[in-house]
Steps between C-alpha positions, in 0.01 A plus 500: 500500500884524441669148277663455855209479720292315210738210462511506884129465555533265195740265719276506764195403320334745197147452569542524124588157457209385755165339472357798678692806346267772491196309614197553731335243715210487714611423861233275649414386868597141538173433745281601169762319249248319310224751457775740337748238304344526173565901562616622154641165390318523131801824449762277687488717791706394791362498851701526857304250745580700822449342885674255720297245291608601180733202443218263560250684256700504225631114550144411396541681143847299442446405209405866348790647612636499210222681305578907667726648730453403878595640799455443894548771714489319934409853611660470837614834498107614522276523845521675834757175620725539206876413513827678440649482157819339789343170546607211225269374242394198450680252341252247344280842402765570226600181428126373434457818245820357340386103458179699379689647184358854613617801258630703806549344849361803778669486810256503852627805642460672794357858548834817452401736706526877452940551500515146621890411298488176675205401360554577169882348529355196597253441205750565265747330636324181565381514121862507376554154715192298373626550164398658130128514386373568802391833543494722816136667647595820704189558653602880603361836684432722192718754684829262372373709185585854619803632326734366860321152508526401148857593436561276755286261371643532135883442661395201663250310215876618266771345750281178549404511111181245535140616339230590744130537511373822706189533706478811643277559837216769490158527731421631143679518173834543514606645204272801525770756569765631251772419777433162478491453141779684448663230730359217315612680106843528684533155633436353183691705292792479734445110613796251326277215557099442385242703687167397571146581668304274668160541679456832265207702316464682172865658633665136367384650126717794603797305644494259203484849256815626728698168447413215829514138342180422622188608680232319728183711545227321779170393440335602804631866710680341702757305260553836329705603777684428830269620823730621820522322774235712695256500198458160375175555292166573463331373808377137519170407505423752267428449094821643308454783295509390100703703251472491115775694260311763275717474233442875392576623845775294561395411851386224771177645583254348743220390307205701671706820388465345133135436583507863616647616135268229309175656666603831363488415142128332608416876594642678197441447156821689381751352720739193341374170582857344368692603836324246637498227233801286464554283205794296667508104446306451823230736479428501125393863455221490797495770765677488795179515738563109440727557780269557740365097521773302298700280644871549659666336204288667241641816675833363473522384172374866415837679657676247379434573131520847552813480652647269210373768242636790695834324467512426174433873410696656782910402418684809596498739744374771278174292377428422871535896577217526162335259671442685869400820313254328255368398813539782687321667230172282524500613866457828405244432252291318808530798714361764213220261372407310805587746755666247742841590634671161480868551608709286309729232648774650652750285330435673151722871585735302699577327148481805299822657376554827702426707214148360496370543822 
């Protein structure tokens, strides 16, 4: 970053000088707010309360707001009735996050549709009239990342010059191709004002390494990213899958494919036990078949931990590259001693530097 564009993005608010420069937080639903408050707060990790309840979850906890970062995050920009980013927010939303002391103030945005200008306009502009600290949620069609979409989107965040909080929309994961993080490396490297990610996954150690002020990654699948329209979720009525990080793979895995991997070692003698032992703050060096009956939380506070170690370790974008091959390395290793083809997460080449894939 040039002196010019630094004392620019200075002037508009250096998430160096922030509460939340360079921090992860655990983005929560705000129906489940008290099974999941506690989340990481022994490490001071913040938490996003997300839901058109959010405001109400966090008012009982006033008097510990003090203690860690807190967010809300209305979410009206998610389900199949969703609004434009056009329509106006809500007054008393921001000011209530105000008379609440809140580090960063989130706008409830509406949904930007794939090239919808107006939509995007209108967020921005509407954050520059409600006044400083309050940051703007683009809730955007990952395609605003292709090399077209996020020029425009870098012009606009750089006229209007207020910080903003991304969640990008995916049926899956979308920062699994290299067109889309290339979009994302060049947004924040071009970006005047703070970048952000909410509603994110192990990516949000990889934006933070690249440079975004902050990073919310969800507890459950479907606060780690934005579902279209026509795919709001796994379908109801139905138990939700549960994931756990294996730290050494650096991946969300569904636990019966880390029941799958634990059974192998039962079956082998010469196969490493430690790939599925974890010796995080949660777990305290048991094996991760634990998974299989502990509670939610318990899962929770397990990602959690791994996720604050993982970003203590990972602070550049050349240790998270090290990173993605160490664990694209123990991969390999599972495929020549277990002999099960376990493709890793697509996200992990999209990150890579070309010269590594």
């Amino acid at each position: 970053m040039d002196a010019i564009q630094a004392s620019e993005r200075s002037e508009s608010g250096d998430p160096g000088r922030s509460p939340l420069a360079n921090r992860l937080l655990m983005q929560i639903p705000a129906n489940r707010a008290e099974e999941f408050w506690y989340l990481g707060a022994d490490y001071g990790a913040g938490i996003v309360v997300s839901g058109a309840q959010s405001l109400s979850a966090v008012s009982h906890h006033k008097d510990e707001l003090a203690e860690r970062p807190l967010m809300v995050d209305r979410r009206r920009y998610a389900g199949a009735k969703r609004p434009s980013g056009t329509m106006l927010f809500t007054r008393s939303w921001i000011e209530t996050q105000r008379q609440m002391n809140l580090p960063v103030v989130l706008t409830d945005s509406g949904y930007v549709a794939q090239a919808d200008r107006s939509a995007l306009v209108a967020i921005l502009e509407q954050t520059v009239r409600v006044g400083t600290g309050v940051t703007a949620v683009l809730p955007v069609s990952s395609s605003w990342l292709t090399d077209d979409g996020v020029k425009h989107l870098v012009g606009e965040i750089n006229q209007h010059r207020v910080p903003v909080a991304l969640v990008l929309e995916h049926t899956a994961d979308p920062l699994s191709t290299q067109w889309a993080v290339a979009g994302l490396k060049h947004l924040l490297e071009q970006a005047r004002s703070p970048v952000s990610l909410l509603c994110t996954d192990l990516s949000g150690i990889g934006a933070l390494a690249h440079g975004a002020a902050w990073a919310a990654v969800g507890v459950t699948s479907s606060l780690r990213h934005l579902y279209p329209a026509d795919s709001p979720g796994p379908p109801y009525g139905t138990p939700p899958a549960k994931y756990a990080i294996v730290p050494r793979l650096l991946s969300f895995m569904k636990v019966e494919r880390i029941l799958e991997g634990w059974a192998q070692t039962q079956q082998h003698d010469d196969l490493v036990e430690d790939l599925w032992r974890c010796a995080c703050s949660e777990c305290g060096n048991r094996t991760m078949d634990r998974f299989a009956t502990c509670a939610d939380v318990s899962l929770s506070a397990h990602n959690a931990s791994i996720l604050d170690d993982l970003q203590q370790q990972v602070t550049s974008p050349a240790s998270w590259t090290s990173a993605i091959d160490g664990a694209l390395g123990w991969y390999q290793w599972i495929e020549d001693e277990y002999h099960l083809i376990w493709e890793p997460p697509r996200f992990m080449n999209a990150w890579l530097p070309r010269s590594r894939r």
